[in-house]
BADRENNU-336734 format. One record per residue: x, y, z of N, C-alpha, C in turn. Coordinates in steps of 0.05 Angstrom, whole numbers, plus 5000, padded with zeros to 4 digits. Layout:
<margus>
XYZXYZXYZ;...
</margus>
This chain:
<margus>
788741014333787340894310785940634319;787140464326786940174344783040244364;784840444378782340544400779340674379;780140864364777340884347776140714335;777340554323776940254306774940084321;776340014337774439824362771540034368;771640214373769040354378767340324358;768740314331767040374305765540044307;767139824316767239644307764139554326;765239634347762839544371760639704364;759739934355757439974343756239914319;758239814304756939684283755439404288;756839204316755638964305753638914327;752539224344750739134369746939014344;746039024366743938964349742139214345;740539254332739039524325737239574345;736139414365734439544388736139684406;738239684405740139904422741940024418;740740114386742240284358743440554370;740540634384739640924396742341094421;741540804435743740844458747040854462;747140664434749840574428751340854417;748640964397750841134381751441344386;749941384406750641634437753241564450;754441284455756041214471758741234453;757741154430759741114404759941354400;759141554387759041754380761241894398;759941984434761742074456765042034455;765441714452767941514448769141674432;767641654402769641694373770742014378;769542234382769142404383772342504409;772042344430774442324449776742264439;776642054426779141884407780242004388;778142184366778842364358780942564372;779942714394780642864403784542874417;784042494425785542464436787042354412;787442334382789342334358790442684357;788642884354789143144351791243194371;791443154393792143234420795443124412;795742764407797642654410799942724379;799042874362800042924335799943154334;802543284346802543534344803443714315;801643924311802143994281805044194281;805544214265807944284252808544654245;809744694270810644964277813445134263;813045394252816245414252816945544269;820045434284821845554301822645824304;820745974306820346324307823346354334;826046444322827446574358828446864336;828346964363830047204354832747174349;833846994346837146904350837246814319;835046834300835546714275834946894264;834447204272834047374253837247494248;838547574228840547734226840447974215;842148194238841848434232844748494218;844248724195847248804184846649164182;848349344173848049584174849049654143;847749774129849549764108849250144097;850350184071849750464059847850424036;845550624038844250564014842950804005;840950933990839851203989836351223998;836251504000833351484016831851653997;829051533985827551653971824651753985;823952013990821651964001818651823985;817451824002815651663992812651783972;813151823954810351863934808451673926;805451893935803951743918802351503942;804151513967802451313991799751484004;798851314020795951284030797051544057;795451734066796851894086795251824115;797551844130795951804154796751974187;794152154170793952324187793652414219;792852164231791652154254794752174271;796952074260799752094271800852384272;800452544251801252744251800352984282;802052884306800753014324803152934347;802152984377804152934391802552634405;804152404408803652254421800152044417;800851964384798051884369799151584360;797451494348797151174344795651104326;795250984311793350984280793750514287;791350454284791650274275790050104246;791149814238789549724216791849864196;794449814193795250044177795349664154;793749754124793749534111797749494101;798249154092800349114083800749124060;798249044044798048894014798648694000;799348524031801048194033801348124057;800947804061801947704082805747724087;805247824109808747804118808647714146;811247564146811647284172813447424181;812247524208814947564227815247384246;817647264256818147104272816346794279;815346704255813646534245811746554243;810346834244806846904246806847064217;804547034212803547164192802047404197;801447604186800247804195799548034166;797648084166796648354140796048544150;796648684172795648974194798049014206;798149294216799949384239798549634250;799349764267798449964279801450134281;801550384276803750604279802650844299;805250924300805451084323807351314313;806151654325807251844323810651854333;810351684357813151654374815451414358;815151304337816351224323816550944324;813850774320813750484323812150404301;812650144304810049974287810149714288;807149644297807449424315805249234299;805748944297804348744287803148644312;802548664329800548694346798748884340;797149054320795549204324794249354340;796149344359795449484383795249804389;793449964400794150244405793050324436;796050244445796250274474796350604481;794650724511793550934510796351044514;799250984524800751204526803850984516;804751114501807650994483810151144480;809951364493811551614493814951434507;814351394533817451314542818751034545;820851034538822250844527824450754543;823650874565826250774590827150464590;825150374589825850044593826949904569;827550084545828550084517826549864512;828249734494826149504476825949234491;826949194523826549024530823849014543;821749314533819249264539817848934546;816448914559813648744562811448754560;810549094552807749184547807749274518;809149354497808749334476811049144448;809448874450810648704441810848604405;812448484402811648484366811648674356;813748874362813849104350817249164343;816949374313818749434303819149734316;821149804323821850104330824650254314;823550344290825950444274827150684297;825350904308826751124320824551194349;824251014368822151084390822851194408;821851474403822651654432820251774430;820352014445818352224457818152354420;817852344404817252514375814452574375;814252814346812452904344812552884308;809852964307809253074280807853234270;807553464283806653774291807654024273;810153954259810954164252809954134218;809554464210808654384187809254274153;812054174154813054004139812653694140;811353624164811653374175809153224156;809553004147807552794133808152594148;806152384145806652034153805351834130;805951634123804651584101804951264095;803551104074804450794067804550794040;806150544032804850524002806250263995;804950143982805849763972807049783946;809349693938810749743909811049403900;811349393875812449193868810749013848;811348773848809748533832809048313858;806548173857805448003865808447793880;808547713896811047503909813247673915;813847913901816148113913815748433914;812948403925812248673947814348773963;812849103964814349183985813349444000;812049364019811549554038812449764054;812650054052813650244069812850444082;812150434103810750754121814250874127;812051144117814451424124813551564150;815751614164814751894176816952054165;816352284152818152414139817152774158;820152814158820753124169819053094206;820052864211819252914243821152994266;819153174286820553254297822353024326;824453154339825952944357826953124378;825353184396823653084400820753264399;819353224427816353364412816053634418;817853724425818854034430819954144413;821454014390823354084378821254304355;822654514344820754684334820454524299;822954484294823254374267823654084261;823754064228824053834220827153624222;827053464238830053374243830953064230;828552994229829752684220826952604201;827252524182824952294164826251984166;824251764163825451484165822951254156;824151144153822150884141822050624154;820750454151820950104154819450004128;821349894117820949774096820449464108;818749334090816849024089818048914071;818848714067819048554039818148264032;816348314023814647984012816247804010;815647544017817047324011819747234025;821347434027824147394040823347454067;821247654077820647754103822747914116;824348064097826448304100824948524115;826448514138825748874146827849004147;826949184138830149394140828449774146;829849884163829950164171831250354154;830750564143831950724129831651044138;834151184138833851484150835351664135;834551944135834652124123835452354140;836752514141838252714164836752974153;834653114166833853454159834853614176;833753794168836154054178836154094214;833754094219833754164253835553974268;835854074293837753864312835353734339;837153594337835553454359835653504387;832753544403833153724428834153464443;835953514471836053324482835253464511;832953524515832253654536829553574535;829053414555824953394558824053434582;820953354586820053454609819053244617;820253194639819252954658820952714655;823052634623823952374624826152554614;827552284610830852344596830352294555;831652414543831552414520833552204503;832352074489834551914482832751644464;833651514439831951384428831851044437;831150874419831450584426831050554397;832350354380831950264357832649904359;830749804350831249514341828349374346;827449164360824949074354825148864379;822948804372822048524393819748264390;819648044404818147854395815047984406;813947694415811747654433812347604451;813747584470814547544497816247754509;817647804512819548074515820448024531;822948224544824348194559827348074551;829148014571831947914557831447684539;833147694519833647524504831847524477;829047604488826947724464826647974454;829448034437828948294433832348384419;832648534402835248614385834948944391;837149044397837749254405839949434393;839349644379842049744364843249904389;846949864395847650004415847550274404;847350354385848850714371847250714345;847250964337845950954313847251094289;850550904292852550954266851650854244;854250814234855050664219854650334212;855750244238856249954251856149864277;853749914287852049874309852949564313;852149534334851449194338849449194352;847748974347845848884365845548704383;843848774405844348584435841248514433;841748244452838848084458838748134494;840448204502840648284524840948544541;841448694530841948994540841049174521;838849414534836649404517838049784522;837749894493839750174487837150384483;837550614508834250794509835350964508;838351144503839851324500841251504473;839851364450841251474425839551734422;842151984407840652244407842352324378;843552154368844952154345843952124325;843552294301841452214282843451974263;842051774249843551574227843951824206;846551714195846551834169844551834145;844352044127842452034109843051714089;841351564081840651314061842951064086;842951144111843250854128841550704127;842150504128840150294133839850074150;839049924161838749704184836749494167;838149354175836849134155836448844173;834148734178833948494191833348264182;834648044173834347844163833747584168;831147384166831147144169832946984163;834446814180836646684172833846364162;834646254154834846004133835945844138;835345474133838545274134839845374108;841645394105843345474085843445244070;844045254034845445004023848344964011;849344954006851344843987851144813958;850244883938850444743906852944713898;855044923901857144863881860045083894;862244973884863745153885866545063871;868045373862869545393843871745483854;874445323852875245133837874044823856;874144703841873144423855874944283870;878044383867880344183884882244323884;884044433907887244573914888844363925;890944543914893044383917894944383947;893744343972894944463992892544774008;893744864027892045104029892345374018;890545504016892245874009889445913977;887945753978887345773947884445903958;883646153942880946243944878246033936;875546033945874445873935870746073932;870446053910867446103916865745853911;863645973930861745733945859245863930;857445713917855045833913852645653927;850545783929847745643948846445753953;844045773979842545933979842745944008;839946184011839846234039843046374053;844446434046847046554054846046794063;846846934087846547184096848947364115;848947584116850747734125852647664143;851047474164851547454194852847154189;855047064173856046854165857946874188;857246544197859646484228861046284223;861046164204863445974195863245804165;864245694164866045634135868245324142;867845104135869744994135869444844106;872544644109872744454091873144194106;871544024098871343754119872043684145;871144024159870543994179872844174201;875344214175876444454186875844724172;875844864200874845174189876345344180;875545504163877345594148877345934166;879146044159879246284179878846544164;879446494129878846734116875846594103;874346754105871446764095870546994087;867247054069867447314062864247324052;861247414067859147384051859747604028;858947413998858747643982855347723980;853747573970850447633974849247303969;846347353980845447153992845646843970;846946843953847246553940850446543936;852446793951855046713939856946773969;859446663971860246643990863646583986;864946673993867546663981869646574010;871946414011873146344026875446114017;877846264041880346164027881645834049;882445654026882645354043884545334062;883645304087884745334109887645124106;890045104123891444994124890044714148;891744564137890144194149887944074137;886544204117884644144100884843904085;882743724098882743504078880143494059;879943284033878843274020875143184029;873143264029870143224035868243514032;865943394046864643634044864943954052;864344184040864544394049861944464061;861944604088860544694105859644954117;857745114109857145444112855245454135;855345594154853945574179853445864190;850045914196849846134191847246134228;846046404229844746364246842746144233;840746044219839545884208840745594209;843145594221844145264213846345264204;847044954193849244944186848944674158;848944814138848944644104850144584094;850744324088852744184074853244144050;855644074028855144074007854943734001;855243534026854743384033855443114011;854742953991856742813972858442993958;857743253950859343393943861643503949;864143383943866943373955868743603941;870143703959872743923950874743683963;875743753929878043593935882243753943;882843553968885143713978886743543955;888143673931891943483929893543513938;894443283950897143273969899343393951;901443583971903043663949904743473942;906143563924908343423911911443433925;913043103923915543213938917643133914;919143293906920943443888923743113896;923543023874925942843880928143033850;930143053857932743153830935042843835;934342853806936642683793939142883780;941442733772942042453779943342553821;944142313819945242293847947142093850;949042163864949642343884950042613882;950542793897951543153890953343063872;953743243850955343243833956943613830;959343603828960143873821959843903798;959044203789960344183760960744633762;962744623743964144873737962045083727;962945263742961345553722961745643699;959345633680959745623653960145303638;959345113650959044803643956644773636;955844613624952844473622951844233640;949544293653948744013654945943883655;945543663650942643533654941743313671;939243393680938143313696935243353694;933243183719930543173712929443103737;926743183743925243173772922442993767;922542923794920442733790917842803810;915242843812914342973828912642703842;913242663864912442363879909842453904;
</margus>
């Protein structure tokens, strides 16, 4: 500021026969100074890692898709369609984006890219040549057979869209004569939810190809690729887990019909409230309400001791029981996104009570006697 100032200043007070020259010199200056404010004020990025997305597996049902945009050009062996519209901006990994490009072999990639060959998947998803991409089911597939559709379609109200391409009744692989698997990737406005959804048809899946090994890769990846950039389902149960490190090109197991995979932006989490407000000692359940809460919940304390029973119920509720050593302060939920405090907001520990009995000393008294007495709780 200092440095532009002075420039401004010295061309203002030269004299006007060397207006001409000055404001070439001035001009050059301001223009640098400028450059060199832009340069030194760096603008304000969000922290896109793959370590803050959370994945969970859950049960849900699968509807196919009516009434979407068809896209035909997939229906084939080893094809690629790009420009596939969203009907909304959706942020993956802090980018924004309204396009994708899909693929017969079972991708879809926010790179818009349609790379000339996508077929093998050896190097699973710790690819480096096709990046920013979601892969619900990427192997060698087809969509040849004549049940097979592919398709999009945007549902919803304005702020809670929801985007889904089908490939429904595809084959697994591109040999296979019949229809063996349909599946989706669902979009979701605003929250930036992706989640995978699958449907089990009648054919089986060949595990026999020509030239590679058969076997899928499911999970996704950033812009950079390789270890660490990239979530990997080991199996394609129930309750998979996902690696950032060891990349899975072997699944031949279809998901159950209405599974789902679900990937979630984690959030700093908050704190608003929770019920009961004060125990007496430990052992007492507590719900926690707030936001930003998600599946992949890694701790829970009370002023700073952790509590060991915890429980996500859904993304504003959170349930957990008061650890023993718990003293009275803030409660604390810590998630991939961070860790949010309920911060002046105190759970309060009461010390228990210690039981004094009167009168005293021991006194005998006979069975079938009366007697009285009274406690004091100190």
């Amino acid at each position: 500021y200092i440095l532009c100032r002075d420039h401004l200043l010295f061309y203002t007070h030269k004299k006007m026969i060397f207006m001409k020259r000055i404001y070439l010199v001035a001009t050059r200056n301001l223009i640098a100074c400028l450059l060199f404010i832009i340069g030194t004020f760096p603008t304000t990025r969000i922290n896109a890692q793959i370590s803050k997305l959370c994945f969970n597996a859950t049960a849900g049902t699968y509807t196919y898709l009516s009434g979407g945009t068809a896209v035909n050009t997939i229906r084939a062996d080893d094809a690629n369609m790009k420009n596939i519209p969203f009907g909304f901006t959706f942020n993956y990994l802090g980018t924004n984006y309204t396009l994708a490009s899909v693929s017969s072999n079972g991708w879809l990639s926010f790179s818009n890219a349609n790379p000339s060959s996508t077929i093998s998947n050896v190097n699973g998803i710790s690819t480096t040549s096709l990046l920013n991409t979601l892969f619900p089911l990427w192997d060698d597939l087809s969509g040849t057979n004549g049940s097979s559709a592919a398709s999009y379609l945007t549902t919803g109200l304005t702020g809670s869209r929801i985007f889904t391409m089908e490939w429904r009744s595809w084959q697994w692989n591109y040999n296979t004569g019949s229809a063996v698997i349909s599946f989706q990737v669902k979009l979701y406005e605003g929250t930036n939810i992706i989640e995978f959804v699958y449907k089990q048809e009648a054919g089986a899946v060949t595990t026999s190809g020509s030239g590679y090994t058969v076997g899928a890769s499911i999970g996704l990846n950033d812009g950079t690729g390789g270890s660490g950039h990239y979530l990997s389902l080991n199996n394609s149960g129930t309750s998979p887990t996902a690696s950032s490190t060891v990349a899975t090109d072997n699944i031949v197991t279809k998901p159950a019909t209405g599974q789902i995979y679900r990937f979630t932006p984690a959030a700093m989490p908050t704190v608003a409230s929770f019920s009961p407000a004060s125990a007496c000692g430990s052992g007492t359940s507590v719900t926690i309400t707030g936001t930003n809460f998600v599946p992949c919940l890694s701790g829970v304390s009370f002023n700073g001791t952790a509590a060991i029973t915890f429980a996500y119920v859904n993304a504003t509720t959170i349930t957990a029981t008061v650890p023993a050593g718990a003293t009275s302060g803030p409660v604390s939920i810590t998630t991939p996104g961070g860790t949010g405090s309920s911060g002046a907001l105190s759970f309060t520990i009461n010390t228990s009570p210690s039981i004094t009995t009167q009168p005293a000393p021991l006194q005998t008294v006979c069975i079938g006697s009366s007697v009285t007495f009274s406690v004091i709780a100190t």
